[in-house]
C-alpha positions in Angstrom: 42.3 -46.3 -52.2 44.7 -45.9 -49.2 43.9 -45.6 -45.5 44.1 -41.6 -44.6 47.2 -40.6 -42.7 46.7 -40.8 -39.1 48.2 -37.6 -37.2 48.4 -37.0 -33.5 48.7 -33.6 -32.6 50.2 -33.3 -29.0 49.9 -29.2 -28.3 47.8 -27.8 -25.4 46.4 -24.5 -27.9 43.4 -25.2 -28.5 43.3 -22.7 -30.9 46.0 -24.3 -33.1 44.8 -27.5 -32.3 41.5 -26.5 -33.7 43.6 -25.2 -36.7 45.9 -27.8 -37.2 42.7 -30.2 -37.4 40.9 -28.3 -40.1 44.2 -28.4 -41.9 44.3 -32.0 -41.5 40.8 -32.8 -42.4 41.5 -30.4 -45.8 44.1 -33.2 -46.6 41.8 -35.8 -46.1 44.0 -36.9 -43.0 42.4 -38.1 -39.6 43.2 -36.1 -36.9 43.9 -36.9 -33.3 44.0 -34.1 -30.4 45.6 -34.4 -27.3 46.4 -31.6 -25.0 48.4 -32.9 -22.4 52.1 -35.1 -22.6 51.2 -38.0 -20.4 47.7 -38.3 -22.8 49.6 -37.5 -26.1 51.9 -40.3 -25.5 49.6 -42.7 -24.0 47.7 -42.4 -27.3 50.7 -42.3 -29.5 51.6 -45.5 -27.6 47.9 -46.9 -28.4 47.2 -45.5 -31.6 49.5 -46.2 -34.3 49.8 -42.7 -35.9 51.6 -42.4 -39.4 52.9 -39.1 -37.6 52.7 -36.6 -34.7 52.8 -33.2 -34.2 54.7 -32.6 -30.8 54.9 -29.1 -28.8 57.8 -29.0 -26.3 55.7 -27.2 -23.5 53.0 -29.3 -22.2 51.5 -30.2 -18.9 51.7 -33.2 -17.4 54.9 -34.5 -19.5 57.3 -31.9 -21.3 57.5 -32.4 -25.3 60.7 -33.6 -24.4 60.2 -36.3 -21.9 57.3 -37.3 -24.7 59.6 -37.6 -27.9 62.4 -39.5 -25.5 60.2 -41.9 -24.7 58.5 -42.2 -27.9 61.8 -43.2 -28.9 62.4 -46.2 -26.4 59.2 -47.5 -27.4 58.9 -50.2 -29.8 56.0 -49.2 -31.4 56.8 -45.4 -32.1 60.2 -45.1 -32.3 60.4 -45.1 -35.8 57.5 -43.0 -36.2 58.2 -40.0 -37.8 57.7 -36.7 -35.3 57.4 -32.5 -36.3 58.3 -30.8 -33.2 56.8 -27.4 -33.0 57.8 -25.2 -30.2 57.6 -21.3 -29.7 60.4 -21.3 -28.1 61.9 -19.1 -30.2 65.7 -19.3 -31.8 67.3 -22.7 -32.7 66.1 -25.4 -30.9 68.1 -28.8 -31.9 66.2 -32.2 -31.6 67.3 -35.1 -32.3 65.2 -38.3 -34.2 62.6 -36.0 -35.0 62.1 -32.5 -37.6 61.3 -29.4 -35.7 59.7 -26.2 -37.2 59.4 -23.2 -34.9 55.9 -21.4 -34.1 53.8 -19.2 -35.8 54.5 -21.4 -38.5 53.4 -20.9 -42.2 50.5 -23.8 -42.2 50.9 -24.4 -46.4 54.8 -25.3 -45.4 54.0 -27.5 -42.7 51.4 -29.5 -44.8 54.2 -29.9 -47.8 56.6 -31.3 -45.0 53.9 -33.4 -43.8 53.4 -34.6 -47.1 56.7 -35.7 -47.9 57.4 -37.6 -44.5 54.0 -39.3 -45.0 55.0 -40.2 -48.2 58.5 -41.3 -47.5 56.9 -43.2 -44.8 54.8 -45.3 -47.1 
């Protein structure tokens, strides 16, 4: 049987947090919280996550200073990132997928599924 996916969920909500871990765990996926950009991409750096879930407004480091430098990195630029961001409108991103908040959870579990997948 295959290692769960590993997911890092950078968002400073603890209430979506909470939920995005219960969706997670209902997937058999581990979950990783961080609430804070400098700690999200410390652990991303650390951690070897199959895939993170990134807000764009966070203290510390903004979601986009995060996904730039998870890109220079070595060891996460090729892993795969979901931006979610209530910023409203169209927001482009480059090297990563981006769904806007509130979000329909079932929809962002099928997407997670298929980039996990893909990613295997």
């Amino acid at each position: 049987m295959a290692d769960p996916a590993r997911v890092l969920v950078i968002d400073d909500d603890p209430h979506l947090t909470r939920l995005l871990s219960l969706l997670l765990e209902m997937e058999g996926w581990e979950a990783w919280v961080e609430r804070d950009g400098l700690a999200g991409l410390q652990r991303a750096l650390e951690g070897n996550a199959d895939l993170i879930l990134l807000d764009l407004m966070l203290p510390g480091l903004s979601g986009w200073e995060v996904l730039k430098r998870l890109r220079e990195a070595e060891q996460t630029r090729l892993t795969p990132v979901i931006v979610l961001s209530a910023r409203g409108g169209e927001v482009h991103v480059e090297d990563a997928d981006y769904m806007s908040k509130p979000f329909d959870p079932q929809r962002l579990v099928e997407r997670m599924r298929g980039i996990i997948a893909e990613a295997s």
